[in-house]
Kinemage of the C-alpha trace (Angstrom):
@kinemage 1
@onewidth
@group {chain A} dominant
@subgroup {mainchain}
@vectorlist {calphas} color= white
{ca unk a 1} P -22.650 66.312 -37.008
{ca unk a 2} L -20.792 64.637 -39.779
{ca unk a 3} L -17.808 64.436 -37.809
{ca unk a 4} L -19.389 63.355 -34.807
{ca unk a 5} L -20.426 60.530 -36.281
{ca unk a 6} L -16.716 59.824 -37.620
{ca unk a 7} L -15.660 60.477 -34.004
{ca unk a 8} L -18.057 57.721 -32.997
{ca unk a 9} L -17.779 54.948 -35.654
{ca unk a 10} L -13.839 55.555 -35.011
{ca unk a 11} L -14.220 54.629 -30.823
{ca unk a 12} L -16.680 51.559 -31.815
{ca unk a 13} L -14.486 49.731 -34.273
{ca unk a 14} L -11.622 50.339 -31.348
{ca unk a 15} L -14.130 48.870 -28.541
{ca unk a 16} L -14.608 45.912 -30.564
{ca unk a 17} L -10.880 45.474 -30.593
{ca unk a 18} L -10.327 46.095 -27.356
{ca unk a 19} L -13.166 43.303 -25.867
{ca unk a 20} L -11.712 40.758 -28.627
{ca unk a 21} L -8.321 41.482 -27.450
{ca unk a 22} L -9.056 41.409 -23.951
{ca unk a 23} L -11.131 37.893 -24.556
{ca unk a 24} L -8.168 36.530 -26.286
{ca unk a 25} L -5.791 37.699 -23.697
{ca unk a 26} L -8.177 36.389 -20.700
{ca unk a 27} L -9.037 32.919 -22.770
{ca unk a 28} L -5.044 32.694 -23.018
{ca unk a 29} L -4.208 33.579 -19.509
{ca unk a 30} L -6.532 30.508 -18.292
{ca unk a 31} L -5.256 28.041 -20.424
{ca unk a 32} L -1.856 28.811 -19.036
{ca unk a 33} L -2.811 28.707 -15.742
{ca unk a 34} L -4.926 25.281 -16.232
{ca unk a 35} L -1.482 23.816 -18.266
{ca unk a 36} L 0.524 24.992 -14.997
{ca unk a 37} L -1.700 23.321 -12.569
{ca unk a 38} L -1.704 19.956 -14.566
{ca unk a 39} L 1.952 19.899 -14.879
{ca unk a 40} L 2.232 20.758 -11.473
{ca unk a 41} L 0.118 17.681 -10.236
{ca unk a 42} L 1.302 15.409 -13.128
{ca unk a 43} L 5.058 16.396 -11.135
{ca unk a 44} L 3.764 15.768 -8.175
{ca unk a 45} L 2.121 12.473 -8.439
{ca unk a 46} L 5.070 11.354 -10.287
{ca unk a 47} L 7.733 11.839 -7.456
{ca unk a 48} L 5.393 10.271 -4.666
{ca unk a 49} L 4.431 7.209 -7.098
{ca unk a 50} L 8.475 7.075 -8.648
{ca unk a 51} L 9.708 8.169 -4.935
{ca unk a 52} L 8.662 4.455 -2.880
{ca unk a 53} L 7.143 6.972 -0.619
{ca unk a 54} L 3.357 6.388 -1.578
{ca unk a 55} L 3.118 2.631 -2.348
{ca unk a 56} L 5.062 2.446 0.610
{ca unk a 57} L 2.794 4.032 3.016
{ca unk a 58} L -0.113 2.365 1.187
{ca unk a 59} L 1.491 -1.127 1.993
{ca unk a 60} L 1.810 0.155 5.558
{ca unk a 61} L -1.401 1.109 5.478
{ca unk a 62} L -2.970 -2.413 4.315
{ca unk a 63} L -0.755 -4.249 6.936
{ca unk a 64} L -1.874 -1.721 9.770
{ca unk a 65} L -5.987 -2.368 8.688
{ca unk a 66} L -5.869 -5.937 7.670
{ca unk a 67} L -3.372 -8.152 9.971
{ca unk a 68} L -5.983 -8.076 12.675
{ca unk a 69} L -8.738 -9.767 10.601
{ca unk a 70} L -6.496 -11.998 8.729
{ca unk a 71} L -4.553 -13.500 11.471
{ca unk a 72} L -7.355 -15.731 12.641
{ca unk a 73} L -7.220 -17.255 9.533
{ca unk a 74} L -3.644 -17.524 8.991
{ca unk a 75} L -3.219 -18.807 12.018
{ca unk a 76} L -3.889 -21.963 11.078
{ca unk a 77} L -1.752 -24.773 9.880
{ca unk a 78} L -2.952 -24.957 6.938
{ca unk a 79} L -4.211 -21.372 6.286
{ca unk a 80} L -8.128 -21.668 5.987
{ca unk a 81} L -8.083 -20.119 2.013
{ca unk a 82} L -11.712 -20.366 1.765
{ca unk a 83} L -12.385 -18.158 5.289
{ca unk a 84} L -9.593 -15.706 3.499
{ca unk a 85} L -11.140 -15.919 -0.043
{ca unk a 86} L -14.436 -14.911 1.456
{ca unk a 87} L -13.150 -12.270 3.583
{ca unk a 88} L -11.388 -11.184 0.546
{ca unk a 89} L -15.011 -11.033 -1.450
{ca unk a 90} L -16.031 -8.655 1.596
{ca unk a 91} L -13.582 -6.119 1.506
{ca unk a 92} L -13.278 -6.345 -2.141
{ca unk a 93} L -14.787 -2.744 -3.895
């Protein structure tokens, strides 16, 4: 029985190291996949901002959506600025 027990205490003290081991390994393997990810968008975002290609296409964007609206009031000589300032309160976020 005595030895048993030895046998026993011997396999518990090596699950505990085990499910420690295996937490640290798992905790480990997220953070590096979580680091990856953010580098990975950081990189991304950085070549569309650095690239023209994005504020580009958001300039494009603005002139495609607001030159409809706007050119009644910069049609005018002189441009009606309050008409624009208080479409520009409207769209404003």
């Amino acid at each position: 029985m005595n030895s048993q027990q030895s046998h026993n205490t011997r396999f518990q003290s090596l699950r505990w190291k085990l499910a420690l081991s295996y937490t640290g390994v798992t905790v480990g393997a997220l953070l590096v996949v979580e680091f990856v990810l953010y580098m990975g968008s950081v990189i991304i975002l950085n070549i569309g901002l650095y690239s023209g290609y994005l504020p580009q296409q958001l300039i494009q964007s603005a002139i495609e959506g607001y030159t409809q609206e706007l050119s009644i009031y910069l049609s005018e000589s002189p441009p009606d600025q309050r008409a624009i300032e208080g479409w520009m309160e409207r769209v404003r976020p």
